[in-house]
C-alpha positions as CSV (number, residue, x, y, z in Angstrom):
1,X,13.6,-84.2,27.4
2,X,10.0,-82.7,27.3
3,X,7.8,-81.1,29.5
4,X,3.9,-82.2,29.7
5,X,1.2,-81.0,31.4
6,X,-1.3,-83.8,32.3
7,X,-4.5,-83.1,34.3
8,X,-6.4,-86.0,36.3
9,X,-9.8,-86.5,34.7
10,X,-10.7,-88.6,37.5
11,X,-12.9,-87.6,40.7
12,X,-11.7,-89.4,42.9
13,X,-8.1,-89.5,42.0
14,X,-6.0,-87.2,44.2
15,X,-2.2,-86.7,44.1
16,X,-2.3,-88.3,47.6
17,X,-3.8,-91.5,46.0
18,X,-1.6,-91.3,43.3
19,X,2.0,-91.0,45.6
20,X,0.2,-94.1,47.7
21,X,-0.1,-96.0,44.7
22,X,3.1,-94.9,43.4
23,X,1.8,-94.5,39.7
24,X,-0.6,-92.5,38.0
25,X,-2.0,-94.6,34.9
26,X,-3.9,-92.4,32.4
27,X,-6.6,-93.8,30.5
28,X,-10.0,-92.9,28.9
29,X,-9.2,-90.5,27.1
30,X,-11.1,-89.7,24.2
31,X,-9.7,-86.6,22.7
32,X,-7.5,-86.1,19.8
33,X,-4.9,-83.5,20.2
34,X,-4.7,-85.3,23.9
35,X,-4.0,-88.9,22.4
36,X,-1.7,-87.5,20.0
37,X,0.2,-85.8,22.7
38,X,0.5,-88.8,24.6
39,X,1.6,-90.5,21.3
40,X,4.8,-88.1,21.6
41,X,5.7,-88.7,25.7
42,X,8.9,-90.6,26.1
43,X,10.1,-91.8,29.3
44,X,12.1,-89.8,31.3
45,X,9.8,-86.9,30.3
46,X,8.6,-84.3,33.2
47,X,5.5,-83.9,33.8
48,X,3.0,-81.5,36.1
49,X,0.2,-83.0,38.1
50,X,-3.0,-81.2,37.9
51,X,-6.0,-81.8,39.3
52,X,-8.8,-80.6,37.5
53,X,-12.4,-81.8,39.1
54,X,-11.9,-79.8,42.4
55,X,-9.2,-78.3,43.3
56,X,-7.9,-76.5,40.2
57,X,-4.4,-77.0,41.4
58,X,-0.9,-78.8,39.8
59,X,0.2,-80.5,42.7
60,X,3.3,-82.1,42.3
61,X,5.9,-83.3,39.6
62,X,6.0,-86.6,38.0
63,X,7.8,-88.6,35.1
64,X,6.8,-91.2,32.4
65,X,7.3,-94.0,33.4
66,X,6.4,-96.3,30.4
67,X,6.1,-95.9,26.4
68,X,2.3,-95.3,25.5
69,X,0.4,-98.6,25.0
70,X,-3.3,-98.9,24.0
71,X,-5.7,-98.0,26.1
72,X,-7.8,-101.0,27.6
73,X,-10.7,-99.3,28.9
74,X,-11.7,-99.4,24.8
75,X,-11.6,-102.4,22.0
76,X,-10.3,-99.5,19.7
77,X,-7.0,-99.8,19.3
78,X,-6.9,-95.6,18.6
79,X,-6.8,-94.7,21.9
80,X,-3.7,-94.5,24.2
81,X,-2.8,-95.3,27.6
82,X,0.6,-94.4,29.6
83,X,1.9,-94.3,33.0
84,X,3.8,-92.0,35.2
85,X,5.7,-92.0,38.7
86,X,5.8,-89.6,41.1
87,X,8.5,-87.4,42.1
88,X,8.3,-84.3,43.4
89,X,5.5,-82.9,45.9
90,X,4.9,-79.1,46.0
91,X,5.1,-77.5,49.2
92,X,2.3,-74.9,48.4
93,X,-0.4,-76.6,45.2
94,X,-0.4,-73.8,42.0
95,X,-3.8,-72.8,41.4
96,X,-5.4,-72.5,38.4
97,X,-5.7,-68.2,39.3
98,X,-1.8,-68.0,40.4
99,X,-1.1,-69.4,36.8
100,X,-3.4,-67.0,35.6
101,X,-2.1,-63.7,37.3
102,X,1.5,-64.4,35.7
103,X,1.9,-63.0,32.4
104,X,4.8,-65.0,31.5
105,X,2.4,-68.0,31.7
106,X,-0.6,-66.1,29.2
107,X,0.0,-68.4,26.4
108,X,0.3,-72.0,28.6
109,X,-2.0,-74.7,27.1
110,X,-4.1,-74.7,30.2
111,X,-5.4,-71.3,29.9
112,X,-5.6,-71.5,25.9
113,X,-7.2,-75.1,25.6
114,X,-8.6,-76.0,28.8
115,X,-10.6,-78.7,27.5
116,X,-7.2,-80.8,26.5
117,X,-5.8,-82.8,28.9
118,X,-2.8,-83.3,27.9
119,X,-0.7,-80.0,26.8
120,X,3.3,-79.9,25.9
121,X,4.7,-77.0,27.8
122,X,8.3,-75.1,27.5
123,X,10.9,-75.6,29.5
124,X,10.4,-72.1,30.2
125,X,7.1,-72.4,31.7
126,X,8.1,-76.0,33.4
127,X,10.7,-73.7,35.4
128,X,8.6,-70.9,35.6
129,X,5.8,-73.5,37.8
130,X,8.4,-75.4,39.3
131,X,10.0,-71.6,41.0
132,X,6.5,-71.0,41.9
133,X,6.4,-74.4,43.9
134,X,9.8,-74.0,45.2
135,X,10.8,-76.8,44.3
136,X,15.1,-77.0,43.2
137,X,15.9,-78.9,40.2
């Protein structure tokens, strides 16, 4: 299994809307290093909800739920597209600063390539978020 950290390019696309809908379908995205990652998610794989435009904050946990497929919102057939579920709501969001302040966290993709927004993490750090959250396995 692998951990993922995926954050919501959209405005107006909470985690509320996205445990509503019951799926979070990411799409539109037009970097690189992100598409490749998304190349390598398989389902199963965990991954943390962040929301980037406001809040700063990972809010919740989800999984993939498909294999990537090509993104429609382009006629290029570079581009990828996949989907996740929602599983696990934290109690108390993780801010941006709180992942900051924790030393074990220094070299997390978030802090080292903020502009990607879709970053592998450790199972380490995974656990390290999810204790922060306190959320079980």
């Amino acid at each position: 299994m692998n951990y993922w950290f995926v954050k919501s390019p959209f405005r107006i696309r909470s985690w509320q809307n996205v445990l509503v809908e019951g799926v979070f379908k990411l799409y539109g995205i037009r970097n690189h290093q992100a598409k490749n990652n998304i190349a390598q998610m398989k389902k199963g794989d965990l991954v943390l909800y962040y929301h980037s435009p406001s809040s700063k904050s990972i809010y919740g946990i989800m999984k993939v739920s498909t294999l990537p497929y090509n993104d429609k919102t382009t006629k290029s057939e570079v581009w990828l597209s996949i989907d996740f579920e929602p599983i696990n709501t934290f109690e108390q969001s993780i801010s941006l600063q709180q992942i900051k302040n924790d030393s074990k966290l220094h070299n997390i993709g978030l802090i080292k390539q903020p502009r990607v927004s879709v970053l592998p993490l450790s199972k380490e750090e995974f656990e390290i978020i999810r204790k922060k959250a306190n959320i079980k396995k």
